[in-house]
N, C-alpha and C positions, 0 to 999 in steps of 0.2 A: 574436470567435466562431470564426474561421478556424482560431487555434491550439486550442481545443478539439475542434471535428470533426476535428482533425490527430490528436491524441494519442488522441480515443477511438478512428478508424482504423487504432492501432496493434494490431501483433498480440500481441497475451498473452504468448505462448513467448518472444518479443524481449524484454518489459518485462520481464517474471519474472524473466528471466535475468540482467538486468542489478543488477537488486534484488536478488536473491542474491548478483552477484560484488562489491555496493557493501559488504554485511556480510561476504562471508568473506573479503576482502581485507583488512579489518580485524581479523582474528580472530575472526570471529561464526560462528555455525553456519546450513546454511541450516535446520535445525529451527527456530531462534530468527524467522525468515521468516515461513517458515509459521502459527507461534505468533500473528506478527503480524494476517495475511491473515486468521486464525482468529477473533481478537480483533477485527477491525477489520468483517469483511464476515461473518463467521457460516461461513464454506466449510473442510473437511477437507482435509487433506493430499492424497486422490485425488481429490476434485472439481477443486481445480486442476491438477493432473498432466492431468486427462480434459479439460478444458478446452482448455489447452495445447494438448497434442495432437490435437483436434478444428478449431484452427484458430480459435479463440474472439477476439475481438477485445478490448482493452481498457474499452474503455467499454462492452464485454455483459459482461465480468467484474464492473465494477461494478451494470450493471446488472440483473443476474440475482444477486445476492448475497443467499445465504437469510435473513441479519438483520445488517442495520447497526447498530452497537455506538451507543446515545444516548450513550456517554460519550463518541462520539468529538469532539465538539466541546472536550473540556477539550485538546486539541490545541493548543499554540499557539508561535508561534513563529514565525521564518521560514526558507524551504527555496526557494532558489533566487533571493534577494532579495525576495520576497514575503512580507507576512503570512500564515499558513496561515489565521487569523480575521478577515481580512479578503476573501477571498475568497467572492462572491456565487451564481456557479453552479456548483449539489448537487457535480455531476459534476466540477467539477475542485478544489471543495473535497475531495471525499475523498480523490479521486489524492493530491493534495496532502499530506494526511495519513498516507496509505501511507508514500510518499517521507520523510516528515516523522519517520514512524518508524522506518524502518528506518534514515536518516542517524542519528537519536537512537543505533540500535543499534549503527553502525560506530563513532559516538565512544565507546562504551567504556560507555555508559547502562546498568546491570542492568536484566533484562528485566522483573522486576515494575515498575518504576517504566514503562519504555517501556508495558508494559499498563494504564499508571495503575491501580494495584493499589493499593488502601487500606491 
């Protein structure tokens, strides 16, 4: 439980950032990010920027998230040696699946498939 109040303590602008340099390090765009955050938690391009800048913490990003996407459970795989669908609590299943997609995105994944697009 320790590493989870760790991570959701983190600050937003830190994690963002780093999830943006993990995709355009790769060649990905940070639109393609966004797309994701968009897809995944329901929040706009400015909401996060405003966040960010407000000094938002990670686990109020998730938890302030206008609508969590129900597909996001067809996520699955593993991100960091973990199951992503094995993991039990909300809060760092979804991290989980953030991270989960956006690595999808740096390995070269087209974005509809990352958005599980029909």
């Amino acid at each position: 439980m320790a590493d989870a109040e760790k991570v959701r303590s983190m600050q937003l602008q830190k994690v963002w950032g780093c999830l943006v340099a993990k995709a355009v390090r790769k060649g990905r765009t940070e639109d393609e990010v966004y797309a994701v955050a968009q897809w995944l938690l329901g929040y706009a391009r400015e909401d996060i920027d405003r966040l960010a800048e407000e000094g938002c913490t990670y686990g109020e990003f998730f938890d302030k998230a206008p609508a969590l996407n129900p597909k996001r459970n067809l996520v699955t795989g593993r991100i960091c040696g973990v199951k992503v669908e094995d993991i039990e609590d909300p809060f760092m299943h979804d991290m989980r699946v953030l991270d989960k997609m956006v690595d999808e995105l740096a390995h070269g994944k087209p974005l509809a498939k990352v958005l599980r697009a029909s």
